[in-house]
DSSP file (Angstrom, degrees, kcal/mol; ACC not computed):
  #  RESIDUE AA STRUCTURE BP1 BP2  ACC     N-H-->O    O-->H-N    N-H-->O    O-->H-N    TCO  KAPPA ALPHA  PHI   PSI    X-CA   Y-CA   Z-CA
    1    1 A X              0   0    0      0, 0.0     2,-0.1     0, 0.0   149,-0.1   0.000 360.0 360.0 360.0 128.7   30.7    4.5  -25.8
    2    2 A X        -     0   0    0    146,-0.1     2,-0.6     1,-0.1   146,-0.2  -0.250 360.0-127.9 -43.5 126.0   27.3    5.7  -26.2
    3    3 A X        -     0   0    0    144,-1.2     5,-0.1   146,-0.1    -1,-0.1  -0.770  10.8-132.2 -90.9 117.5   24.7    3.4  -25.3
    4    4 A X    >   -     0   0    0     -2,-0.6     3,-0.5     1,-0.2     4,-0.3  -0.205  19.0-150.3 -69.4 135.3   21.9    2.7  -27.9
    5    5 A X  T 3> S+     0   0    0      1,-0.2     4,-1.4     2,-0.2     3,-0.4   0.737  86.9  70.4-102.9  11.5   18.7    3.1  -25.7
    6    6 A X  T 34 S+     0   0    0      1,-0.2    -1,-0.2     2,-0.2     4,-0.1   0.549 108.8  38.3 -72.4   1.3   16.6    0.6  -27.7
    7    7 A X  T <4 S+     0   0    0     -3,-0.5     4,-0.2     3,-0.1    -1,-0.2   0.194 106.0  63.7-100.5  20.3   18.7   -1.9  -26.3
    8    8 A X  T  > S+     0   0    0     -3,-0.4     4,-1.9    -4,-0.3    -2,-0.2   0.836 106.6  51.3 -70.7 -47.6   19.0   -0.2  -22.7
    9    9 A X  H  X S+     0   0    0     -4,-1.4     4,-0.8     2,-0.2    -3,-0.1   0.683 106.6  48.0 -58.7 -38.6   15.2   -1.0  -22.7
   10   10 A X  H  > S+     0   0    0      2,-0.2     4,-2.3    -4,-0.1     5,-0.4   0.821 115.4  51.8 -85.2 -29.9   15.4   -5.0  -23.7
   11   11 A X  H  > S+     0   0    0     -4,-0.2     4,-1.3     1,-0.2    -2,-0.2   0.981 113.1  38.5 -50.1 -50.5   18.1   -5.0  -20.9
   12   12 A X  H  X S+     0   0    0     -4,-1.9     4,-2.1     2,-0.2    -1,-0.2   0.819 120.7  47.4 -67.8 -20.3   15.7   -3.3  -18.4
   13   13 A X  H  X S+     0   0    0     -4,-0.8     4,-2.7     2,-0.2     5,-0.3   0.992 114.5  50.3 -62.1 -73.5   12.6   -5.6  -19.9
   14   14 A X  H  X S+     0   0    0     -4,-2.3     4,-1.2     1,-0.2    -2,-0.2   0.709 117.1  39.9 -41.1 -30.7   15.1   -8.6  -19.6
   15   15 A X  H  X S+     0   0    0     -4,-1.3     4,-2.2    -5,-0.4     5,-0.3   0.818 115.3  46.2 -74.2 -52.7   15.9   -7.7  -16.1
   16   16 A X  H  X S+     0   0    0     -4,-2.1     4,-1.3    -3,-0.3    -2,-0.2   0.814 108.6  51.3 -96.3  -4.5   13.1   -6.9  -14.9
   17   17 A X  H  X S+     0   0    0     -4,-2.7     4,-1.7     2,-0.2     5,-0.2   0.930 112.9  52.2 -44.4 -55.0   10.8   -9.9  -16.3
   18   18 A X  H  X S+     0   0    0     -4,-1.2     4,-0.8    -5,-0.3    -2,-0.2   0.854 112.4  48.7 -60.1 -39.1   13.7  -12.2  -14.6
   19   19 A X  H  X S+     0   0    0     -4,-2.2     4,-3.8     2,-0.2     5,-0.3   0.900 115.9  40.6 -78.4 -38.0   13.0   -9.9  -11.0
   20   20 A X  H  X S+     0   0    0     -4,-1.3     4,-1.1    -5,-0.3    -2,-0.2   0.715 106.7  59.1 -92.8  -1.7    9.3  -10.2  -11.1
   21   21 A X  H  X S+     0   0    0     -4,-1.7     4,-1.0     2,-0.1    -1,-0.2   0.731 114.0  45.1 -76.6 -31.1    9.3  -13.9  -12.1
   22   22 A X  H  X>S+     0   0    0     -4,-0.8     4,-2.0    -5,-0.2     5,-1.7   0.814 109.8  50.4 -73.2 -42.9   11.3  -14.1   -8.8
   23   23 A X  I  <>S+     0   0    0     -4,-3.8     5,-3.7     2,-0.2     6,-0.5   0.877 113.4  45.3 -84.8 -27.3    9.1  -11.9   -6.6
   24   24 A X  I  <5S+     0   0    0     -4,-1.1     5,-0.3    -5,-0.3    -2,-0.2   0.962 115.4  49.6 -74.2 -40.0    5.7  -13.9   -7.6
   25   25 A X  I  <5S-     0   0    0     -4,-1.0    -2,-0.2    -5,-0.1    -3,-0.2   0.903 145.1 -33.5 -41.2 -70.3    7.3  -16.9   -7.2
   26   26 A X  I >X5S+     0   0    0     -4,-2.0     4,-0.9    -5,-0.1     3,-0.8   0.674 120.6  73.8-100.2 -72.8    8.8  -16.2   -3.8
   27   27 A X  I 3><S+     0   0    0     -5,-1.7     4,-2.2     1,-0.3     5,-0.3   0.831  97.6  52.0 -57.4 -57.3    9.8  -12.7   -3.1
   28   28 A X  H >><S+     0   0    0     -5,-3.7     4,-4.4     2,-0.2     3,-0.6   0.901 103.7  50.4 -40.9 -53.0    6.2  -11.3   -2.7
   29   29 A X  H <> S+     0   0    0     -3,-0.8     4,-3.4    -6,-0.5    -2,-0.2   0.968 119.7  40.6 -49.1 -65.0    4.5  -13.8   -0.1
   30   30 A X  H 3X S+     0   0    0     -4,-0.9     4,-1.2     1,-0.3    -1,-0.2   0.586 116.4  52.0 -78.5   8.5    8.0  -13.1    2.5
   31   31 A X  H <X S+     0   0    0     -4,-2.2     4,-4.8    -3,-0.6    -1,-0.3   0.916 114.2  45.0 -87.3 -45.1    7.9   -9.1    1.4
   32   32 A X  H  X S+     0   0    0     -4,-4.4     4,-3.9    -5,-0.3    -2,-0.2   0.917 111.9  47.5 -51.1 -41.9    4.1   -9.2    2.4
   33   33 A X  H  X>S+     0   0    0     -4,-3.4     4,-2.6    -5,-0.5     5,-0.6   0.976 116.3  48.6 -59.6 -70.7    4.6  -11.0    5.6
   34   34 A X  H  X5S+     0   0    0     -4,-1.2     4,-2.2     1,-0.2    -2,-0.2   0.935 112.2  47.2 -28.1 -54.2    7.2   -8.6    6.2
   35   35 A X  H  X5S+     0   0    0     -4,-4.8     4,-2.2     1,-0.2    -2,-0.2   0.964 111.2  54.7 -68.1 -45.6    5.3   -5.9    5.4
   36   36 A X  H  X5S+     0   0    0     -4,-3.9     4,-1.6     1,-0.2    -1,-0.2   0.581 102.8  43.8  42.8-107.1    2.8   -6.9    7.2
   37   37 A X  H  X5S+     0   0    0     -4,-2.6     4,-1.1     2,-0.2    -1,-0.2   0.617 111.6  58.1 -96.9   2.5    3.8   -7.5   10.4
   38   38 A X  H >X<S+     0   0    0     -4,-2.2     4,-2.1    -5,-0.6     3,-1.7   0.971 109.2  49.9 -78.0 -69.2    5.8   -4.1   10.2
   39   39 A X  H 3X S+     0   0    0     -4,-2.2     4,-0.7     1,-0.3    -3,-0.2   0.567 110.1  47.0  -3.6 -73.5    2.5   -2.7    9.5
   40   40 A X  H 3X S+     0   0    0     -4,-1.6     4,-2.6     1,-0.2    -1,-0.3   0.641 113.3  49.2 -51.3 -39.7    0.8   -4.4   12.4
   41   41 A X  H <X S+     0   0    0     -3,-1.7     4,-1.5    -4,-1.1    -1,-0.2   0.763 110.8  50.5 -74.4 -36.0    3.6   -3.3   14.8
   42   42 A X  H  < S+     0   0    0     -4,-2.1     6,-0.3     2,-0.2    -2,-0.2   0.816 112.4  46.6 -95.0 -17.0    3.4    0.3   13.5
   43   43 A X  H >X>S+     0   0    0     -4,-0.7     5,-1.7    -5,-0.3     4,-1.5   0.920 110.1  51.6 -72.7 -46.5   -0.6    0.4   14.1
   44   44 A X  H 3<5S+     0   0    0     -4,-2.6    -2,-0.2     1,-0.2    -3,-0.2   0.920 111.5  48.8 -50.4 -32.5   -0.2   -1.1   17.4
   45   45 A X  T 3<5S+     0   0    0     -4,-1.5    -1,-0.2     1,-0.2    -2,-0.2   0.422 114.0  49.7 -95.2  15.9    2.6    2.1   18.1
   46   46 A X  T <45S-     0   0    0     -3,-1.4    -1,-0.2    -5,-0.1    -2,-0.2   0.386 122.4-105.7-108.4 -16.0    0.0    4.6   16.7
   47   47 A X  T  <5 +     0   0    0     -4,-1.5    -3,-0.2    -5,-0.1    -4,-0.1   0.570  67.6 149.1 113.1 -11.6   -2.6    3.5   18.7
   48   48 A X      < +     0   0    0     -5,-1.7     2,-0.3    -6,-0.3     3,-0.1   0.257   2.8 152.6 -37.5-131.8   -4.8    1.5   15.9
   49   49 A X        +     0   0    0      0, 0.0     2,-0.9     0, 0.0    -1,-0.2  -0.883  44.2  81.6-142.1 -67.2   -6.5   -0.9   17.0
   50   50 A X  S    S-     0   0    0     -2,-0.3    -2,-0.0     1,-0.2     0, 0.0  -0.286 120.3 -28.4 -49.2  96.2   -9.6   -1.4   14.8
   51   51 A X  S    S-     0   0    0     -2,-0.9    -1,-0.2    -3,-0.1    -3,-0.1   0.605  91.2-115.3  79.0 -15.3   -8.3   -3.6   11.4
   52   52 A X        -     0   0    0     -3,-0.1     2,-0.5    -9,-0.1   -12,-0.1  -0.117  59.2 -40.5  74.0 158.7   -4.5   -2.3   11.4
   53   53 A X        -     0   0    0    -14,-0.1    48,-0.1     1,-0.0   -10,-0.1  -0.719  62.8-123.9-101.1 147.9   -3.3   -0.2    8.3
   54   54 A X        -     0   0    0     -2,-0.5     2,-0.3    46,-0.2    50,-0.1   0.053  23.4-155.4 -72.2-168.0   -4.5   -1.3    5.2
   55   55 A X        -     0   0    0     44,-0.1     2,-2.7    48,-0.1    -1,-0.1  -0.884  11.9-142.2-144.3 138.3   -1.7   -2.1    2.4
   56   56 A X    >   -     0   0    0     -2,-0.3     3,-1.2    40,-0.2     4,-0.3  -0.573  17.5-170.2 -95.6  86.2   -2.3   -2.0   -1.4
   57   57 A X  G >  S+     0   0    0     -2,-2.7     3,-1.2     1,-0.2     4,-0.3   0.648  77.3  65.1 -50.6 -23.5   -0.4   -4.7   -2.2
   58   58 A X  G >  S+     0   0    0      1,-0.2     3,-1.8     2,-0.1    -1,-0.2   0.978 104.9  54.6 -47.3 -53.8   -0.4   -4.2   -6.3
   59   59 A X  G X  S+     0   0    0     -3,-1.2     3,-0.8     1,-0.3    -1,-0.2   0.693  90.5  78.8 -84.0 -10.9    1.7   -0.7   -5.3
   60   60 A X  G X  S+     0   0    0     -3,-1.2     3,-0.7    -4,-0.3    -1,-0.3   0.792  81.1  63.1 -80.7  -6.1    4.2   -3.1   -3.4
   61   61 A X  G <   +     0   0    0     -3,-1.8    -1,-0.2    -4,-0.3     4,-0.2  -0.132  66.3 101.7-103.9  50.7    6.1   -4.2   -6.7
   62   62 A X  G <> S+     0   0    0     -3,-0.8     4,-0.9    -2,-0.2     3,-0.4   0.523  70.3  69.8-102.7 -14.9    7.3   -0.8   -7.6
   63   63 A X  H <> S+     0   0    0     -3,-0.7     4,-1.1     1,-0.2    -1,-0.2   0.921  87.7  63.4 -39.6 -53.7   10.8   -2.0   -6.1
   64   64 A X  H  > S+     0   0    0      2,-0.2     4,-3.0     1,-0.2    -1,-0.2   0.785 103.1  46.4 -67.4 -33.0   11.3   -4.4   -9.1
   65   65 A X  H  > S+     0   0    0     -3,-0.4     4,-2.7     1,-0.3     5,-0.2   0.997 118.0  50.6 -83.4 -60.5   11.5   -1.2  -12.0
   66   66 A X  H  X S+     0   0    0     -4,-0.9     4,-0.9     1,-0.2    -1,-0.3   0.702 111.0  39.1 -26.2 -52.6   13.8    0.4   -9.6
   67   67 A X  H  < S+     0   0    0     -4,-1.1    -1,-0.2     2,-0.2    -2,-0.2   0.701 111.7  57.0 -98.0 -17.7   16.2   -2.1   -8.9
   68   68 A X  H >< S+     0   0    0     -4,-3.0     3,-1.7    -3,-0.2     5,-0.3   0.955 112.0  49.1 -63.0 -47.5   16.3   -3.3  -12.7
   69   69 A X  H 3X S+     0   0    0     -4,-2.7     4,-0.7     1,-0.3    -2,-0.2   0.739 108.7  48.8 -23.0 -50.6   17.3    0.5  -13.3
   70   70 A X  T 3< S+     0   0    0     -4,-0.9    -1,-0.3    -5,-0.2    15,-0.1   0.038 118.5  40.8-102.5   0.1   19.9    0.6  -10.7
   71   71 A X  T <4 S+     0   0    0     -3,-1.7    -1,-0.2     3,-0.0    -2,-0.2  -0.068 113.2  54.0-134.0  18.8   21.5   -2.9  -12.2
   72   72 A X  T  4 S+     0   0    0     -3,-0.2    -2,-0.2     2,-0.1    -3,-0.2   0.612  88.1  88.3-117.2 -41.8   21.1   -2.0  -15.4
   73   73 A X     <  -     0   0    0     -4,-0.7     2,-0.3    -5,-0.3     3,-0.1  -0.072  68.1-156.7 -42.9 147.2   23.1    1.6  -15.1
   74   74 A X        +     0   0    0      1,-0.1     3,-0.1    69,-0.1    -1,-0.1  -0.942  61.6  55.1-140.1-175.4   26.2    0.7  -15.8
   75   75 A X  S    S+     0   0    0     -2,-0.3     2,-0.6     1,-0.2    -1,-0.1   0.778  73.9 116.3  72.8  17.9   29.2    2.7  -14.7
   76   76 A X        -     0   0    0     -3,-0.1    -1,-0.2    67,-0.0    64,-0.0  -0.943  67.5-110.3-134.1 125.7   28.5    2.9  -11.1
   77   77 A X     >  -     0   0    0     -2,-0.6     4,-2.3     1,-0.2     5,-0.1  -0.180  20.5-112.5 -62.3 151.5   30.7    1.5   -9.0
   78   78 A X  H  > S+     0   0    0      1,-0.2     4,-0.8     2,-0.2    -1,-0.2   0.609 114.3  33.9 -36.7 -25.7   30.2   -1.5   -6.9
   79   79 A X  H  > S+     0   0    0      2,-0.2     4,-2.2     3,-0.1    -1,-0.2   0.910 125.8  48.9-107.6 -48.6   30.1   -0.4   -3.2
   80   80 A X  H >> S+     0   0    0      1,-0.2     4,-2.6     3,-0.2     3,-0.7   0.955 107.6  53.0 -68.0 -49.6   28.3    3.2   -4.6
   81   81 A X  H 3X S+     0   0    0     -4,-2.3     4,-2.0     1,-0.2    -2,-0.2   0.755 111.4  47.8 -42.4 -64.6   25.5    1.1   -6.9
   82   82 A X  H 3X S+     0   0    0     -4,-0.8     4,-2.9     1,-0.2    -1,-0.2   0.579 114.5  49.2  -5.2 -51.0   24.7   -0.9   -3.3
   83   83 A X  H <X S+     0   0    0     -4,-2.2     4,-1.5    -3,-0.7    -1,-0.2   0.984 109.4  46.5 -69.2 -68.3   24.5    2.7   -1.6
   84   84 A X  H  X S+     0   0    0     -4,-2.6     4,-4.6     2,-0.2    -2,-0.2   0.840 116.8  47.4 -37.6 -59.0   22.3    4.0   -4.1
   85   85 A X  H >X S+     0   0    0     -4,-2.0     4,-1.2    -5,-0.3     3,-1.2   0.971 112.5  48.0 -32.3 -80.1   19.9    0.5   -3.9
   86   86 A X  H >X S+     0   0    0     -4,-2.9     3,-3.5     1,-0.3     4,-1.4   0.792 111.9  49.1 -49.0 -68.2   19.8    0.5   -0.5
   87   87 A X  H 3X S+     0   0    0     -4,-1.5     4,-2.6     1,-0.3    -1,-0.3   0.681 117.6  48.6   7.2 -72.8   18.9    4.5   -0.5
   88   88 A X  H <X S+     0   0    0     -4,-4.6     4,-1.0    -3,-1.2    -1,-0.3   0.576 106.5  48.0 -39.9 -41.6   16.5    3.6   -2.9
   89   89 A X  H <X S+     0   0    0     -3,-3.5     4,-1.2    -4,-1.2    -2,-0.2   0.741 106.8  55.3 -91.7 -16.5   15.0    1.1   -1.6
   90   90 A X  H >X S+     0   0    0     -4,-1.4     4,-2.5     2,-0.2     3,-1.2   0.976 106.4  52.3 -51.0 -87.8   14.5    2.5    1.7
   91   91 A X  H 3X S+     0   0    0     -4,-2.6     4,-1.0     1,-0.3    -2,-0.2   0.603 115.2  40.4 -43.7 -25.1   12.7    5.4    0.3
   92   92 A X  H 3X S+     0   0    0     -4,-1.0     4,-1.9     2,-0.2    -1,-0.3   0.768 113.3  50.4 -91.9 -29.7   10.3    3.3   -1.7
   93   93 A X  H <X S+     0   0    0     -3,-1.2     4,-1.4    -4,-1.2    -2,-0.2   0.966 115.8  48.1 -77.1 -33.2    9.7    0.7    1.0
   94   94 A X  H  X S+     0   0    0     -4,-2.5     4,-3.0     2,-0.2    -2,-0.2   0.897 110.2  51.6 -62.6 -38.7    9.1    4.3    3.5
   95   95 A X  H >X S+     0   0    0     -4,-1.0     3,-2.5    -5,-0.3     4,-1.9   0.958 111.6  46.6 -60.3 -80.6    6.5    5.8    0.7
   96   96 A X  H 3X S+     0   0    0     -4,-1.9     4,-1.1     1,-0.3   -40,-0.2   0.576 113.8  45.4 -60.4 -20.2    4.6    2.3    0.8
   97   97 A X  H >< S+     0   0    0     -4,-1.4     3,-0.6     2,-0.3    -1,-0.3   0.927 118.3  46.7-114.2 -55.0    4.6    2.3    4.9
   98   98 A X  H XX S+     0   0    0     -4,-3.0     4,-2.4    -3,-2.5     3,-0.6   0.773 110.1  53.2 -88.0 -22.4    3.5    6.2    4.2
   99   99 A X  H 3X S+     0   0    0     -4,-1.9     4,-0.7     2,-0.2    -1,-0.3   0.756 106.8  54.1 -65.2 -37.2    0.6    5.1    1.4
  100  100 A X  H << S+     0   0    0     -4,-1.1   -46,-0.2    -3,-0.6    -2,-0.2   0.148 107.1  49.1 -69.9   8.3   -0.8    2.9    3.8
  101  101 A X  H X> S+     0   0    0     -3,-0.6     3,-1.4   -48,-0.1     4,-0.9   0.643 115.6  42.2 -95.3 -74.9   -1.1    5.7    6.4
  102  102 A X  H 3< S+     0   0    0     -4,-2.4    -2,-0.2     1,-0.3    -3,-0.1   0.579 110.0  54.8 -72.7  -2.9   -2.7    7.9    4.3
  103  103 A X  T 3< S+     0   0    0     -4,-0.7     3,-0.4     2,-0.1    -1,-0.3   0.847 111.5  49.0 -80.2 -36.8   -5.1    5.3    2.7
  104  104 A X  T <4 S+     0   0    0     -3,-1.4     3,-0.2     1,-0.3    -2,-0.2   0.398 105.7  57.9 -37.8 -26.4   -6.2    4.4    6.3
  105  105 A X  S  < S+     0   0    0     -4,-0.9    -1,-0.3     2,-0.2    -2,-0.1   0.036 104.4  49.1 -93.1  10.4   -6.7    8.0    7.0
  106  106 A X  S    S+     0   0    0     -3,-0.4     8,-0.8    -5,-0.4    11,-0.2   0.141 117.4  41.6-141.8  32.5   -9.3    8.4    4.0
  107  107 A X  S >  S+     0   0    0     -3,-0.2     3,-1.5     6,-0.2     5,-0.4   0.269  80.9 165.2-131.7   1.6  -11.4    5.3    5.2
  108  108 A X  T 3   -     0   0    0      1,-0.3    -2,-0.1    -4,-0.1     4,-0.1   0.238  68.6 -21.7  13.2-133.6  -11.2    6.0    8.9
  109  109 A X  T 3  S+     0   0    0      2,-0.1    -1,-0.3    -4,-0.1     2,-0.1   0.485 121.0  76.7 -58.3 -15.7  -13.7    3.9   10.4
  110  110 A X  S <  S-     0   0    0     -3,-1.5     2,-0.3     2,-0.2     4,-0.1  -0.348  78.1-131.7-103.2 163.7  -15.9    3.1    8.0
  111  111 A X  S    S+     0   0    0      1,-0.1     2,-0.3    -2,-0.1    -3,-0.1  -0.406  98.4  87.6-110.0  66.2  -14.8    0.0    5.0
  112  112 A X  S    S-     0   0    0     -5,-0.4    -2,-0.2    -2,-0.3    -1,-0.1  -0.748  83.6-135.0-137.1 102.8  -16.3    3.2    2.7
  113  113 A X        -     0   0    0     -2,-0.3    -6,-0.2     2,-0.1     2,-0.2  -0.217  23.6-112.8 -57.5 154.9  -13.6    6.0    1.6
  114  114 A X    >   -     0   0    0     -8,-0.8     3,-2.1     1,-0.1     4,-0.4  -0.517  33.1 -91.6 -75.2 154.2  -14.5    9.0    2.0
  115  115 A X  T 3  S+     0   0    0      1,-0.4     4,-0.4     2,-0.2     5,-0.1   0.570 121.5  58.4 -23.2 -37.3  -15.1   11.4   -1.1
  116  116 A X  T >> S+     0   0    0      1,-0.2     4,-1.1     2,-0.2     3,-1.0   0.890  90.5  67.4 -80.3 -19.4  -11.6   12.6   -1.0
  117  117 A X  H X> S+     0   0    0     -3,-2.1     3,-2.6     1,-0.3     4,-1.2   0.962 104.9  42.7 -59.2 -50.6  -10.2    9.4   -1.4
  118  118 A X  H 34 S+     0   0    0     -4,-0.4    -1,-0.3     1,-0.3    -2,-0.2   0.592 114.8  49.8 -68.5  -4.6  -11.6    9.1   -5.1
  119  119 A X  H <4 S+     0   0    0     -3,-1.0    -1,-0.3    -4,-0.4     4,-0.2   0.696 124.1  27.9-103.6 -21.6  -10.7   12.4   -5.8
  120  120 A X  H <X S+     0   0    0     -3,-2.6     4,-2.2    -4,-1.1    -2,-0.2   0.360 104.6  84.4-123.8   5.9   -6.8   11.9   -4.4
  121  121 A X  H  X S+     0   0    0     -4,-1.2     4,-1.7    -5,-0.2     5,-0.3   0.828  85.3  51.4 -77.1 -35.5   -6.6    7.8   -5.2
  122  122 A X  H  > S+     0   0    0     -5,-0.3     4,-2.5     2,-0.2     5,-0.3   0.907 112.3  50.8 -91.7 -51.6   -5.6    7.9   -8.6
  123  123 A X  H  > S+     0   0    0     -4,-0.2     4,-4.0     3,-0.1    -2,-0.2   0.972 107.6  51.7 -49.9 -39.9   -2.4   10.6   -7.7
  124  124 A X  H  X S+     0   0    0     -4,-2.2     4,-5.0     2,-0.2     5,-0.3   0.999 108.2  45.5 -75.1 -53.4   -1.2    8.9   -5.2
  125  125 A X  H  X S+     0   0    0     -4,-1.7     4,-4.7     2,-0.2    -1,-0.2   0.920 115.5  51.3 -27.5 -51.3   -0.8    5.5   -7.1
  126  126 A X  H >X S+     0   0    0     -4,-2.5     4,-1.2    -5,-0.3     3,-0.7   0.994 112.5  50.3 -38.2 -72.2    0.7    7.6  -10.0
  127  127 A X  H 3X S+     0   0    0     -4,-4.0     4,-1.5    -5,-0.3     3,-0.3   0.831 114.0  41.8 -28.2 -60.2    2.8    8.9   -7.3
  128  128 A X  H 3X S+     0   0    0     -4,-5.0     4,-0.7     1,-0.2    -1,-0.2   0.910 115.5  42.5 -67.2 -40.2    3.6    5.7   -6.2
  129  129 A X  H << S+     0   0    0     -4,-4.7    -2,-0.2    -3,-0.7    -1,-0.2   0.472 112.7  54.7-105.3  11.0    4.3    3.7   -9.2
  130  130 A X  H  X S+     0   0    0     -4,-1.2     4,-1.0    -3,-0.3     3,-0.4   0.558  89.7  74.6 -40.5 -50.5    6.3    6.5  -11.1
  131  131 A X  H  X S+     0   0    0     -4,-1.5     4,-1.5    -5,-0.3     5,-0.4   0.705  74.9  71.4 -90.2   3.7    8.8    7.2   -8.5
  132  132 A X  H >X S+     0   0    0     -4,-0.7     4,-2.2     2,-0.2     3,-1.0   0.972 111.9  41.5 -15.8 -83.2   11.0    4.0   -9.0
  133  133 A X  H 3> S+     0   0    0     -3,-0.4     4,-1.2     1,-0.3     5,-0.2   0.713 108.6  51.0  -1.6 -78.7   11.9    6.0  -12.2
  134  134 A X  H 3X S+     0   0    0     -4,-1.0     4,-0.9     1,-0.3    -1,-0.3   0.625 113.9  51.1 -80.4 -17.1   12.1    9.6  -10.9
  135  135 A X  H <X S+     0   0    0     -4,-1.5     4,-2.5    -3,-1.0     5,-0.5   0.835 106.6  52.8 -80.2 -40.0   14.8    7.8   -7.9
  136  136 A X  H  X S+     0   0    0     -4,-2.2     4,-1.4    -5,-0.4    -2,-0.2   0.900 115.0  44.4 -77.9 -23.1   17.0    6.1  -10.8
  137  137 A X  H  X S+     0   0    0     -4,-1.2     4,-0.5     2,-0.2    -1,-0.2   0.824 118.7  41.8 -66.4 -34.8   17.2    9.7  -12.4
  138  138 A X  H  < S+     0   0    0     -4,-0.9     3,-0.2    -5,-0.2    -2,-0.2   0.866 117.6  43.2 -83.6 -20.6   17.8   11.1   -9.4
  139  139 A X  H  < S+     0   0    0     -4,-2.5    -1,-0.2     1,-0.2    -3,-0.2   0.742 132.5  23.3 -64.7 -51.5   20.4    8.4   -8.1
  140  140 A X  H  X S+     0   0    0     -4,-1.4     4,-0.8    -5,-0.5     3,-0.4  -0.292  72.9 130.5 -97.7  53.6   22.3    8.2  -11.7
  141  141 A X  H  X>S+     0   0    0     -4,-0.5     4,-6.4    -3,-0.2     5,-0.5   0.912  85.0  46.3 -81.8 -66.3   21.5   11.5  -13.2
  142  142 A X  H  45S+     0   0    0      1,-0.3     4,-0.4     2,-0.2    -1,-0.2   0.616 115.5  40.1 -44.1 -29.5   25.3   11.4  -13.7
  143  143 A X  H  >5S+     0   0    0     -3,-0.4     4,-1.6     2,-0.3    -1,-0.3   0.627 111.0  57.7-113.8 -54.7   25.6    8.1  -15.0
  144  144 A X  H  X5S+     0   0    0     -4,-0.8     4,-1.4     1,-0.3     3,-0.3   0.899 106.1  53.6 -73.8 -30.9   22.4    8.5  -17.2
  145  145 A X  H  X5S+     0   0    0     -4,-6.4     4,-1.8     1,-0.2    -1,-0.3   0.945 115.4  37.9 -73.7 -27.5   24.2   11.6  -18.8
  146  146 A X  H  4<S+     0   0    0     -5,-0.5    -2,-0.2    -4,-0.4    -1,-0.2   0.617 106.0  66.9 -97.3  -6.6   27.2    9.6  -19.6
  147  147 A X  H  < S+     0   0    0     -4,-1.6  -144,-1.2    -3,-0.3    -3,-0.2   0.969 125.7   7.2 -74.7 -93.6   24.9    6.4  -20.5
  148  148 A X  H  < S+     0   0    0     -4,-1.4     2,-0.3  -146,-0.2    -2,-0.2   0.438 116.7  76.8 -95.8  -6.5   23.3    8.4  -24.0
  149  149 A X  S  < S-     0   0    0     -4,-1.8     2,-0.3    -5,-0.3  -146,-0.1  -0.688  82.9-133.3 -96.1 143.8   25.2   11.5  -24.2
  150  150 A X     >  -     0   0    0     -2,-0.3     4,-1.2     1,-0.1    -3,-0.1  -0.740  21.6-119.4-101.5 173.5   28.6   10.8  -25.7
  151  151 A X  H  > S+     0   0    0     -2,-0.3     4,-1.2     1,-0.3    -1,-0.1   0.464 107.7  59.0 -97.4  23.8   31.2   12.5  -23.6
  152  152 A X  H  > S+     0   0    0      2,-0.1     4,-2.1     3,-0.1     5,-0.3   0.780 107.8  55.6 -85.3 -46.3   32.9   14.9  -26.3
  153  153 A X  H  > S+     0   0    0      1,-0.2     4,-0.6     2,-0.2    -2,-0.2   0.790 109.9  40.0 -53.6 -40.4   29.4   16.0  -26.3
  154  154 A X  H  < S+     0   0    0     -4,-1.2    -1,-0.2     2,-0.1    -2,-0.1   0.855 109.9  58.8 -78.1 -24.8   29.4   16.7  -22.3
  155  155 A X  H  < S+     0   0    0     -4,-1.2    -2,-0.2     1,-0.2    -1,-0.1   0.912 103.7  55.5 -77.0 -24.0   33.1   18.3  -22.2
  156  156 A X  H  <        0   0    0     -4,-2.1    -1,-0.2     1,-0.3    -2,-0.1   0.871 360.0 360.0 -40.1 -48.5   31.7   20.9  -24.7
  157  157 A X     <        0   0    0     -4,-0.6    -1,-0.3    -5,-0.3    -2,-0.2   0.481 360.0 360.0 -73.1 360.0   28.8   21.9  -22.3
């Protein structure tokens, strides 16, 4: 049965209010500490020294849209939804690791970005807080056709 998406949407709302009531509450402080000292560990194995690599902690709660998507899909089996998370979550937790390289590379030494930063700041965030999204299409694609399409409607195609 087709799924109405004005109430796919208070499912993902409900879901994801309930996740980020959890991650301010808790989940943020031990992902920052995590993040963190993985941070600190990965400027010490590049050679930083000065200050560490920075992190824009606002971009770190692009997990939550993601993982309400991915528990909200329905039709995916247990052990694949899990795969798919993890997958997921991986790639977003590697994007923030790789947004905090390249935000460190457009302040070098100085606590003043450089000219490109303003120029290139505003994509990457986009960038960043979009691709929750563009990974739950690209993780269910299948799932999402069979979510709003009804399926006389796919065996036709």
């Amino acid at each position: 049965m087709k799924e109405k998406p004005a109430i796919f949407i208070l499912k993902v709302l409900a879901l994801s209010i309930f996740l980020y009531i959890l991650w301010y509450w808790k989940g943020e402080s031990y992902y920052l500490s995590f993040f963190e000292d993985f941070l600190n560990h990965l400027s010490w194995a590049l050679g930083i020294r000065k200050g560490g690599l920075p992190y824009p902690s606002y971009l770190l709660s692009n997990l939550i849209p993601f993982i309400s998507f991915m528990l909200i899909t329905r039709d995916i089996g247990f052990k694949r939804r899990i795969l798919k998370l993890a997958i997921g979550v991986l790639i977003l937790i590697g994007c923030q690791i790789l947004l905090a390289i390249v935000v460190y590379l457009f302040f070098l030494d100085s606590l003043t970005p450089s000219p490109l930063y303003y120029k290139l700041s505003v994509l990457l965030y986009a960038f960043s807080q979009t691709l929750p999204f563009f990974l739950w299409v690209i993780l269910a694609k299948r799932n999402l056709l069979n979510l709003f399409i009804p399926k006389k409607m796919l065996a036709t195609k």
